[in-house]
KOLROVEX-337688 format. One record per residue: x, y, z of N, C-alpha, C in turn. Coordinates in steps of 0.02 Angstrom, whole numbers, padded with zeros to 5 digits, always signed. Layout:
<recs>
XYZXYZXYZ...
</recs>
This chain:
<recs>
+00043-00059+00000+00000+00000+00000+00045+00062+00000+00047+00092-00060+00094+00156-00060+00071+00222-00036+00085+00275-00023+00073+00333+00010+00042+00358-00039-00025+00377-00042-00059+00442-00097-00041+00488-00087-00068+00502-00151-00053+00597-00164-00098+00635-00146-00093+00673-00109-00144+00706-00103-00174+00751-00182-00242+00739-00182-00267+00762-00223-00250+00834-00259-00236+00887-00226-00238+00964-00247-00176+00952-00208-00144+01009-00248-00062+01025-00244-00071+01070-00163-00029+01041-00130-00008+01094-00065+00035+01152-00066+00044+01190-00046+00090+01244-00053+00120+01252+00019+00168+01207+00026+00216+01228+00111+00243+01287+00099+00259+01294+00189+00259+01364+00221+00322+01339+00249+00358+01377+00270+00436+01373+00311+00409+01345+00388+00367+01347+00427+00330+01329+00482+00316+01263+00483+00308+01223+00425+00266+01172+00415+00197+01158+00416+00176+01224+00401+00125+01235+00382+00118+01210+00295+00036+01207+00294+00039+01211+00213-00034+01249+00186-00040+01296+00144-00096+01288+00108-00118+01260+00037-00172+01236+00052-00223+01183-00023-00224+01231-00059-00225+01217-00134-00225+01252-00190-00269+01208-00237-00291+01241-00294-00352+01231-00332-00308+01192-00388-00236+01189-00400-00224+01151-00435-00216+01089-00415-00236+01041-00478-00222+00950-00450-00178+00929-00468-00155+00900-00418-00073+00867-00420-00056+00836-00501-00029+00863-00548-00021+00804-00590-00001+00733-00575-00054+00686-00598-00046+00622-00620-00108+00622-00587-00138+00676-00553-00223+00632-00528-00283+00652-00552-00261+00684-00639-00306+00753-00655-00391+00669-00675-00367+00609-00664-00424+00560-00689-00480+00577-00638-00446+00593-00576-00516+00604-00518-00571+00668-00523-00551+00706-00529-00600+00775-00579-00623+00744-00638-00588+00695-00687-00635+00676-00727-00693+00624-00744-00691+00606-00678-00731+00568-00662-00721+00479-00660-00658+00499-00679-00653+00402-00688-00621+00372-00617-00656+00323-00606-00636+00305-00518-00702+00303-00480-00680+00275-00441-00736+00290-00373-00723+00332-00314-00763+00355-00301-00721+00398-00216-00775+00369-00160-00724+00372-00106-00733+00319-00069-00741+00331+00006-00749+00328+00064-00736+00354+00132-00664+00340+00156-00624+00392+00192-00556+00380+00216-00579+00394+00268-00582+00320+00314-00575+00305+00377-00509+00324+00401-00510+00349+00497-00447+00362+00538-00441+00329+00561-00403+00293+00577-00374+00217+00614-00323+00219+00573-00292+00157+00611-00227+00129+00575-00229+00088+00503-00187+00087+00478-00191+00046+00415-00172-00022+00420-00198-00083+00399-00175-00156+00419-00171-00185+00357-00133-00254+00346-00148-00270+00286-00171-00355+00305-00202-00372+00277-00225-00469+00282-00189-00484+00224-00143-00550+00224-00103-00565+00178-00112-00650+00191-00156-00699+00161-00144-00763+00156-00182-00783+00245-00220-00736+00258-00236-00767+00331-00212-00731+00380-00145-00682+00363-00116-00664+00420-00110-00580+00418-00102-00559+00472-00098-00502+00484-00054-00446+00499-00027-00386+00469+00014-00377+00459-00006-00282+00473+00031-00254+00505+00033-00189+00542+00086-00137+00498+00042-00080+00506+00104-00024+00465+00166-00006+00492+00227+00003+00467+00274+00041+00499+00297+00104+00452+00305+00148+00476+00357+00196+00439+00396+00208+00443+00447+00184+00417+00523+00185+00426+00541+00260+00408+00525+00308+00413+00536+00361+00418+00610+00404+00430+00607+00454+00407+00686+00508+00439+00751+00457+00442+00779+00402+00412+00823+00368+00436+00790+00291+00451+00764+00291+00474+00736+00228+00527+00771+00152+00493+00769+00125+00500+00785+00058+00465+00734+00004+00503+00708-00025+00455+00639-00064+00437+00646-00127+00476+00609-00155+00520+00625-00208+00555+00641-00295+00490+00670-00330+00529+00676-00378+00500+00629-00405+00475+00613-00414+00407+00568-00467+00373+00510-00411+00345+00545-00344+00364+00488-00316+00341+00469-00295+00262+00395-00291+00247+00392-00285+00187+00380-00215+00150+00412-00201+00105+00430-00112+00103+00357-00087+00060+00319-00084+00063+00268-00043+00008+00310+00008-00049+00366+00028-00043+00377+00074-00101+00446+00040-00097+00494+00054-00152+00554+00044-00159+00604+00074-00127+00582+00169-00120+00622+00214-00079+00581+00248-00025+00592+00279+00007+00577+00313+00056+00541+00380+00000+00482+00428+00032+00470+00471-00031+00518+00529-00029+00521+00558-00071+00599+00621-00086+00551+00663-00041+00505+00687-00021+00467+00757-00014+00455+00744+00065+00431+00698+00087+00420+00691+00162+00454+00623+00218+00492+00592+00158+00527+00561+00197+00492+00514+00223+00431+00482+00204+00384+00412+00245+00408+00363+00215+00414+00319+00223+00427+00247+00199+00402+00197+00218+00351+00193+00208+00299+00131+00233+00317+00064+00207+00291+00010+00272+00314-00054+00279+00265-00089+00290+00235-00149+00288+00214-00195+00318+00256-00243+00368+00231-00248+00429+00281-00284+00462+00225-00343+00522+00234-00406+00535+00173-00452+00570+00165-00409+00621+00086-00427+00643+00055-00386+00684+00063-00441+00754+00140-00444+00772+00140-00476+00814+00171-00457+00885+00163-00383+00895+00215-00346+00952+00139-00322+00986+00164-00316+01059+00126-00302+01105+00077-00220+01091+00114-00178+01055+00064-00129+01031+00007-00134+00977+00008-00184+00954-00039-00235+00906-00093-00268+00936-00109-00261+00999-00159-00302+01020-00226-00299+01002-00217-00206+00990-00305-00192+00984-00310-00198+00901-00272-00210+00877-00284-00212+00784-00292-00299+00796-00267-00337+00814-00284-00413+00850-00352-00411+00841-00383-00383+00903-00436-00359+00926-00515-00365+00905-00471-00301+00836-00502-00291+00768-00539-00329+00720-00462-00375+00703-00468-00425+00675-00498-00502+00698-00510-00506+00741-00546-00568+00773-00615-00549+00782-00646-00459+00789-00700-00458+00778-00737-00465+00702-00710-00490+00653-00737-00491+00613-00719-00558+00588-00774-00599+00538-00763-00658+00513-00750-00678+00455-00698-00731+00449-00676-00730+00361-00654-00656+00318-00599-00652+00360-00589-00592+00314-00542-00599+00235-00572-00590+00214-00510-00584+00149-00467-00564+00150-00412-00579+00086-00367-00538+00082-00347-00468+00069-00317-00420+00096-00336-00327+00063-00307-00276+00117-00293-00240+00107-00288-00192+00175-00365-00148+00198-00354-00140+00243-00398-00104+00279-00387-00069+00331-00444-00021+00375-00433+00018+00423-00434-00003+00482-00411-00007+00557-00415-00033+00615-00446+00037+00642-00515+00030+00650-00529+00102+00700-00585+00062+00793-00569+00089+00831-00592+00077+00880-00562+00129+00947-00602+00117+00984-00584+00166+01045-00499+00168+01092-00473+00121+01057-00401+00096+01076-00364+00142+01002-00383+00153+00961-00330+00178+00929-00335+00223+00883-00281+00269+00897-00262+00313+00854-00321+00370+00876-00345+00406+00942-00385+00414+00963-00468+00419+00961-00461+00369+00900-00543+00344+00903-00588+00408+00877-00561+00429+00813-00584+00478+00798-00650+00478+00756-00682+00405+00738-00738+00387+00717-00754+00371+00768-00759+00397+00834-00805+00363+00897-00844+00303+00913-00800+00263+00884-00821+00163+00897-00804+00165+00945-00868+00092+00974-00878+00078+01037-00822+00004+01044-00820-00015+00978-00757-00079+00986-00724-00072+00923-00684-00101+00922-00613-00118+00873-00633-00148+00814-00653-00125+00744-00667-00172+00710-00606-00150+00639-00638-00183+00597-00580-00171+00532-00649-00139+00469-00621-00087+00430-00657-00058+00369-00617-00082+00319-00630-00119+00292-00619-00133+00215-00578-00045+00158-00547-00045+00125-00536+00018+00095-00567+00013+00038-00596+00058+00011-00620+00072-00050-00702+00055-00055-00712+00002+00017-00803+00007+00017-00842+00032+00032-00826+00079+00073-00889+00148+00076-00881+00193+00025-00915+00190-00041-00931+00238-00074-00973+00282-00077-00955+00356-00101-01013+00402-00099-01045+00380-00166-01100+00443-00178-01135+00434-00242-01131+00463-00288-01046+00491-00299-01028+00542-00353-00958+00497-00383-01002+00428-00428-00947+00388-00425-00916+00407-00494-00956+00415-00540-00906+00460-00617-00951+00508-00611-00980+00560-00599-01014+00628-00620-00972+00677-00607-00950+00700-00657-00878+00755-00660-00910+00799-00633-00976+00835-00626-00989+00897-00607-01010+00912-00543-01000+00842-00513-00976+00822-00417-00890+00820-00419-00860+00821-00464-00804+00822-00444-00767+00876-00439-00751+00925-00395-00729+00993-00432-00699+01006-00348-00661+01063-00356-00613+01077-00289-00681+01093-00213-00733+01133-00257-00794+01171-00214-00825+01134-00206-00851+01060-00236-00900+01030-00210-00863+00977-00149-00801+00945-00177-00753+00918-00137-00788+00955-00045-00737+01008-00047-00741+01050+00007-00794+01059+00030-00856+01066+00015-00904+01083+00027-00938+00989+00073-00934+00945+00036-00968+00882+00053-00911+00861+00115-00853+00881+00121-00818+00861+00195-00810+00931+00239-00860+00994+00215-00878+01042+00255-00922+01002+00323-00972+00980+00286-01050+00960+00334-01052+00912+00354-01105+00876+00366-01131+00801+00393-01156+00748+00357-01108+00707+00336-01190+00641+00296-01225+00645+00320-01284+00648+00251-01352+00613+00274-01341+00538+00285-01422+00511+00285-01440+00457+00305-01391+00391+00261-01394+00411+00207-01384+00381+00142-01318+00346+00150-01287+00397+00194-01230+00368+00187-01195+00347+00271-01263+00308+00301-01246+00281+00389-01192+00226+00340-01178+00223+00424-01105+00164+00435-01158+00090+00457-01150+00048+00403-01187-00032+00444-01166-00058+00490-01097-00051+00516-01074-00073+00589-01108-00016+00655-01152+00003+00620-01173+00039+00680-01262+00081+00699-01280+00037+00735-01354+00063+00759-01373+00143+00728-01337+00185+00763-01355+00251+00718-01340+00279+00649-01410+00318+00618-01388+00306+00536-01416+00366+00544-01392+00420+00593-01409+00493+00584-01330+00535+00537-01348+00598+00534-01275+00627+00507-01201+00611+00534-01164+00603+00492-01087+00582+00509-01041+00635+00477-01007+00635+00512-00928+00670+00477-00886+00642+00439-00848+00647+00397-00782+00595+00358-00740+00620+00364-00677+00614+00379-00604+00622+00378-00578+00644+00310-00619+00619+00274-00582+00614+00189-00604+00596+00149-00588+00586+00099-00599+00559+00030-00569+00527+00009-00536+00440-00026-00499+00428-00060-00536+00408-00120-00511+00418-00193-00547+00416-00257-00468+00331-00281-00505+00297-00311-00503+00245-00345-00498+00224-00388-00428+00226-00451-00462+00217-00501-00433+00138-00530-00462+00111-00574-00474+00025-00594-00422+00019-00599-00372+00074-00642-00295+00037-00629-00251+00010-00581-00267+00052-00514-00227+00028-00441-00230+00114-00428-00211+00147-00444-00201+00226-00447-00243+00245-00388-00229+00294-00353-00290+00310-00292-00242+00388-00288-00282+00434-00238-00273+00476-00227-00298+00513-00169-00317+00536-00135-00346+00581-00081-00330+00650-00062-00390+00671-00009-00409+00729+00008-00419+00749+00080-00413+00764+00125-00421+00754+00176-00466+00825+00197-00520+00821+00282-00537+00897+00307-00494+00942+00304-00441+00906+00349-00397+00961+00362-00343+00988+00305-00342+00950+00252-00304+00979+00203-00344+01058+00171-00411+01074+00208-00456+01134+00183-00453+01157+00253-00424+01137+00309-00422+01202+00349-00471+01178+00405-00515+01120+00384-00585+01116+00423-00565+01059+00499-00578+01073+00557-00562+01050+00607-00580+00954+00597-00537+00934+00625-00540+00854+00639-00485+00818+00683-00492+00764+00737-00568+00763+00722-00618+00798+00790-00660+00782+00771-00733+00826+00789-00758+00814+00875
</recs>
């Protein structure tokens, strides 16, 4: 699972700050045109299921050197922020609640997915237990209509609240929700994202 791009070009600040800009990153101009799906970006951790087994993110980051056996998602570290994501077994004592996760759910396939629950990553989808989200299966309903795709409508649909339309099935209430994000999808492998806070808008909530 490689690091996306964020959708619209950032413009860093000497602070480490950054502001969003209306231009799109080249190589993701397919998501404005509608080809892809866009999808919900759950906050939790990222996990991957590989053959049955389970397998936890690392970022070998700033230097770091990658634990033994680990499996590198990219070839290099990225030139611009320096992440270098790994897969590595989800078998160390800070792994328990992605464990957790994963035993609450049955037959899982193979794929990565999200670990969100009240144990991690501070539970910023406010689950009551540990479960795992699949990536790429909560879709909205602006799956090719280019004239949902645009910087203002973006911004505007992770301004407010889902409606009904779009409740979570792991969960009794199917009143308005917040999303973290957007990731868009496209058939080749290609993905991309957007995040609240990449517009400034508080999260989480």
């Amino acid at each position: 699972m490689k690091k996306m791009p964020c959708l619209f070009v950032r413009k860093f600040h000497g602070d480490g700050t950054f502001t969003i800009t209306e231009q799109v990153t080249p190589g993701c101009e397919w998501a404005l045109a509608g080809e892809g799906v866009a999808t919900r970006k759950w906050d939790g951790t990222a996990v991957l299921v590989k053959g049955g087994v389970l397998y936890a993110r690392y970022d070998a980051k700033k230097g770091k050197t990658p634990p033994t056996g680990a499996i590198p998602c990219t070839d290099v570290p990225d030139p611009v922020t320096g992440h270098w994501p790994h897969w590595v077994l989800a078998n160390r004592d800070q792994d328990h609640w992605i464990q957790q996760a994963h035993g609450m759910c049955c037959d899982v396939p193979d794929g990565t997915y999200e670990a969100i629950g009240p144990k991690i990553n501070g539970n910023a989808e406010g689950y009551e237990q540990h479960v795992l989200k699949r990536h790429g299966d909560a879709r909205t309903d602006n799956r090719t209509r280019t004239w949902l795709r645009s910087f203002r409508w973006i911004r505007d649909f992770l301004s407010g609240p889902r409606a009904t339309r779009y409740a979570d099935p792991d969960r009794e209430a199917t009143g308005p929700q917040y999303w973290e994000g957007i990731v868009f999808h496209h058939p080749d492998g290609r993905m991309c994202k957007i995040r609240r806070d990449d517009f400034g808008l508080p999260w989480p909530l």
